[in-house]
C-alpha positions in Angstrom: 88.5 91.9 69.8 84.9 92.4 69.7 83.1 95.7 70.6 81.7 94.4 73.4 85.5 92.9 74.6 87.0 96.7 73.8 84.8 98.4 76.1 85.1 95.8 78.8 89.0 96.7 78.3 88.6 100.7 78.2 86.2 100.3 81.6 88.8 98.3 83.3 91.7 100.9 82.0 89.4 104.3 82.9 88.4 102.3 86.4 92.1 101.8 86.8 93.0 105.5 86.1 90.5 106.5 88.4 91.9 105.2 91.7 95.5 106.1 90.9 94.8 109.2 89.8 93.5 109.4 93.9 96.4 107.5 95.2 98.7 109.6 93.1 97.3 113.2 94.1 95.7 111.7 97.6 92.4 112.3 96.8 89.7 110.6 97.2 87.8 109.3 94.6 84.0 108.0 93.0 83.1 104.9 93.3 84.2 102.8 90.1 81.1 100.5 90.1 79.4 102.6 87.5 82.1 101.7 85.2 82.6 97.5 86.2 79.7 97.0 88.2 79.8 95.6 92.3 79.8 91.9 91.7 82.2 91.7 88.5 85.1 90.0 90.6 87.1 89.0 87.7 86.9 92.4 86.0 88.0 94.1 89.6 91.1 91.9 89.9 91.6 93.4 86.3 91.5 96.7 87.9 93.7 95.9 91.1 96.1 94.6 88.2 96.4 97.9 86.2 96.1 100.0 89.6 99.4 98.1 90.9 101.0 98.2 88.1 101.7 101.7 88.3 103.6 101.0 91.6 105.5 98.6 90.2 106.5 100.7 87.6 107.4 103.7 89.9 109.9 101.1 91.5 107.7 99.8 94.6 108.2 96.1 95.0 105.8 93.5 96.3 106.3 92.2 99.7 103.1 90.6 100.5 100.1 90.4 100.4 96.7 90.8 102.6 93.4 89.0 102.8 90.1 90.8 103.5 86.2 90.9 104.1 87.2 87.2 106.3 84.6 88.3 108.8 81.0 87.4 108.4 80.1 90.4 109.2 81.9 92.7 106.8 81.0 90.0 103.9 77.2 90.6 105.0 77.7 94.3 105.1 79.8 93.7 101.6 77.0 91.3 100.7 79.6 88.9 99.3 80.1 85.1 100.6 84.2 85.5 99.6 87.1 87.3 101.2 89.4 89.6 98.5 92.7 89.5 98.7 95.6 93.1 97.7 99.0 93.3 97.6 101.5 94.8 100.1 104.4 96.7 98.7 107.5 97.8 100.1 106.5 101.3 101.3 103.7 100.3 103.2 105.4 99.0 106.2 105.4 101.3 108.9 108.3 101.7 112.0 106.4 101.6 115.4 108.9 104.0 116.8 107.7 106.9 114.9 103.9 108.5 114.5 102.3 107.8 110.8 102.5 111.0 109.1 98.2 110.5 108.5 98.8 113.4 105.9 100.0 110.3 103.6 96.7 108.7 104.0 93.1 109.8 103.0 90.4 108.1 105.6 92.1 105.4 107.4 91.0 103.0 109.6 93.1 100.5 111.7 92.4 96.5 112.4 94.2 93.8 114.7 95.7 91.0 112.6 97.7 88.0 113.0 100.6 88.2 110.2 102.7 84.9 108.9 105.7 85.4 107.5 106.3 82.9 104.7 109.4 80.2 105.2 108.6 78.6 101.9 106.5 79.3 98.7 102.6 78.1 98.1 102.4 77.3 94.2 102.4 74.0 93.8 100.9 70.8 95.0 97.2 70.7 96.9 97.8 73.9 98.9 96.0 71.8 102.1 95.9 73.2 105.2 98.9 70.9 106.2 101.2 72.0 103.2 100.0 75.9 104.0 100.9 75.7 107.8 104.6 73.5 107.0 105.2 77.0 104.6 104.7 79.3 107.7 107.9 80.6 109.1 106.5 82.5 111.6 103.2 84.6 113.2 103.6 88.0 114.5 101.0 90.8 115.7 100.2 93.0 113.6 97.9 96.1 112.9 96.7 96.9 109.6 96.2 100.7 108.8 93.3 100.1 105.8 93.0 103.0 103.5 90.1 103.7 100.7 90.6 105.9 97.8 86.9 106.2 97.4 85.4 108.7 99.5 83.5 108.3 102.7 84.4 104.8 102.5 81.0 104.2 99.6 82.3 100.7 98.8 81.1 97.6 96.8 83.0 94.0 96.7 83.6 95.4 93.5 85.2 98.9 94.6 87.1 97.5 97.7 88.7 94.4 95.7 89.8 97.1 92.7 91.1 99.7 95.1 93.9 96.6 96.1 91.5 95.4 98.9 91.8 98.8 100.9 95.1 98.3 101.4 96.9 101.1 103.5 99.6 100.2 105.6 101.1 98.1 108.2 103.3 97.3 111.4 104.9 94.8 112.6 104.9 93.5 116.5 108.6 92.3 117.7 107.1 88.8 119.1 107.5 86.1 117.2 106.0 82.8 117.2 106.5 79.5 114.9 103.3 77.3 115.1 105.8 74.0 116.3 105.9 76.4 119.7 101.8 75.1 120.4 100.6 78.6 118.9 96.9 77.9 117.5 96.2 81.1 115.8 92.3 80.6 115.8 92.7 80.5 119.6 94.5 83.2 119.8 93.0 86.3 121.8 93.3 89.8 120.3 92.5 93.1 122.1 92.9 96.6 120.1 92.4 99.9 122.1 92.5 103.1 120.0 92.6 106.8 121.8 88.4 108.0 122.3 87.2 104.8 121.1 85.4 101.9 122.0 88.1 98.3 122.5 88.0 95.9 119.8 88.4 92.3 120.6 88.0 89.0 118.8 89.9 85.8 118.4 91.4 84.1 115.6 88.7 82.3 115.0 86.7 85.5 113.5 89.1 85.4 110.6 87.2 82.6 108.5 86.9 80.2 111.4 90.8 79.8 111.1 93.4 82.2 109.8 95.3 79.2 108.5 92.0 78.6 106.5 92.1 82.6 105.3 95.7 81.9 104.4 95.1 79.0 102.3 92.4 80.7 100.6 94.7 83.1 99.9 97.3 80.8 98.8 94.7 79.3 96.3 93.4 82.5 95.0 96.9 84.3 94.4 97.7 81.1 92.2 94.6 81.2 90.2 95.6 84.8 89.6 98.6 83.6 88.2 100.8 85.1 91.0 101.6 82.9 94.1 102.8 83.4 97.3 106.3 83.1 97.8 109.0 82.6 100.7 109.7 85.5 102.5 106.7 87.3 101.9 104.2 89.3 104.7 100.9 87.8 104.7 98.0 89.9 106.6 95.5 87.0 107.4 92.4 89.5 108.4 90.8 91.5 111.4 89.7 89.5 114.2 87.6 92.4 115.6 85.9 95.6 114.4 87.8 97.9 112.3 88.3 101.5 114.2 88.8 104.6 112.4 92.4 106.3 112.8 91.8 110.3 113.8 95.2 112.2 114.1 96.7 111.9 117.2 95.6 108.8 118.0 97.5 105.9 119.6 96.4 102.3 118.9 98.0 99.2 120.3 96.9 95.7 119.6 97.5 92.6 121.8 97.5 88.9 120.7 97.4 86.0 123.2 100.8 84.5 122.6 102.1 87.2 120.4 102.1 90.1 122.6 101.6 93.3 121.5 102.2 96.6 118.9 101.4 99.7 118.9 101.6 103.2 116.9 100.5 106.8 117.1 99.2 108.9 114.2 100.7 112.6 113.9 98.7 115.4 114.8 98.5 117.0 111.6 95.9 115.7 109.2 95.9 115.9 105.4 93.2 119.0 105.2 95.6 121.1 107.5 98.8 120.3 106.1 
C-alpha cells in the first residue's frame, strides 16, 4: 500500500472513531470533513462502513435501510445533486405507544416519510422501476426521527453520508397499503404537525419526483455498495416536507393521504437534565 493509500486508510479509520466514539458516549461530535473532505463520497461510505460495523459487532442487526437529501432543497442547501442513503438497525424502531426517551438522542429532528416494506429482494436484473415496485410488499406512514452526531447540526454531504445518513430512529403507522390497491405514492398527501411549530406538508412527489424513483436509486446504490436490499427489509424513501426539530415534550403526528396516520411524543426529560 502506498503512503498516500495508508493515510487515506488511517483518515477513514480516525473519521470512523470519531462519530462512534459520539454515538457510544452520546456526544456530539466535530465535523469529520477535515479528515475526508465534503465531496469524497466514496471515502464517506468508507466511513459509514467502519461506523456500522461497530453495531454490528455489538449484536445490532440490519433491518433496513433509509434514503436521504431526496429533496431539492436539502441537496441545494447540501450543495450535492445525489441523495445518500444509511442503514436501519434493529434498535431503531420506535413503539408509538410509548414517549421516545429524547435522553437517547443528541439534537433530533423529525420528518414525514412514506416507508415500503420489501416482499422480495433488489439485486439482480435491471432494478427498473417496474421490477422495484413488483418487490414492494407494502407502504406504510412513517416518521423518521433523524439524529446527527456532529454538533449543531454543521454538516457536509460528506459528514451526513459518514454519520450513516443522520440516521436516528423510526415509527411505524398501522395502515397498510400494497400499490395493486391504486396507491400512487407520489400523489400521496402528507401533513406533519409537531407541538409549537409550524405544519409541514408535501406530497410524494417532493421525494425525487417519485419515491419509487428514490427507492430504486436506492436499490441501485446499495448494490453497487456491494450490499442489496433484501425481502423483508424497512425502506425509509425520504421527507416529503420540511424537517422539524424534536424538543422534549413534544408530540408529532404525521398523516398520509391513503395511509393515514402516526404519531409519537418525546419525554420531558432531555439529555442535559438527565
Amino acid at each position: 500500500m502506498t503512503e498516500s493509500a495508508l493515510a487515506t486508510d488511517a483518515a477513514v479509520r480516525t473519521a470512523a472513531e470519531r462519530l462512534h466514539t459520539a454515538l457510544a458516549e452520546n456526544q456530539p461530535c466535530a465535523p469529520i470533513r477535515d479528515l475526508i473532505g465534503d465531496r469524497d463520497i466514496t471515502l464517506a461510505y468508507a466511513v459509514q462502513q467502519q461506523l456500522n460495523a461497530h453495531r454490528l459487532a455489538a449484536g445490532a442487526t440490519v433491518v433496513g435501510r433509509k434514503i436521504g437529501a431526496t429533496s431539492a432543497a436539502v441537496q441545494q442547501q447540501l450543495g450535492v445533486d445525489t441523495p445518500d442513503l444509511g442503514v436501519l438497525f434493529d434498535d431503531m424502531e420506535y413503539d408509538a405507544s410509548a414517549p421516545i426517551d429524547i435522553s437517547g438522542l443528541l439534537q433530533p429532528k423529525v420528518e414525514g416519510e412514506i416507508a415500503f416494506v420489501l416482499a422480495e429482494d433488489l439485486a439482480e436484473g435491471d432494478l427498473d422501476l417496474e421490477q422495484v415496485a413488483a418487490a414492494v410488499d407494502y407502504a406504510v406512514a412513517a416518521i423518521e426521527v433523524c439524529d446527527s452526531r456532529i454538533a449543531d447540526w454543521d454538516i457536509s454531504f460528506a459528514d451526513t453520508v459518514a454519520d450513516n445518513a443522520s440516521a436516528g430512529g423510526y415509527v411505524l403507522g398501522t395502515e397498510r397499503r400494497t400499490l395493486a390497491d391504486g396507491f400512487v405514492p407520489k400523489d400521496a398527501a402528507m401533513a406533519m404537525t409537531v407541538t409549537g411549530q409550524d405544519d409541514s406538508t408535501g406530497t410524494g412527489a417532493a421525494s425525487l419526483g417519485d419515491p419509487l424513483v428514490a427507492l430504486q436509486w436506492l436499490a441501485r446504490q446499495a448494490r453497487d455498495l456491494g450490499d442489496p436490499l433484501r425481502a423483508g427489509q424497512v425502506i425509509l424513501s425520504g421527507a416529503l416536507g420540511p424537517m422539524r426539530p424534536a424538543a422534549p415534550g413534544a408530540a408529532v403526528e404525521v398523516s398520509i393521504a391513503g395511509l393515514g396516520s402516526v404519531s409519537i411524543t418525546f419525554s420531558t426529560t432531555s439529555k442535559e437534565n438527565s
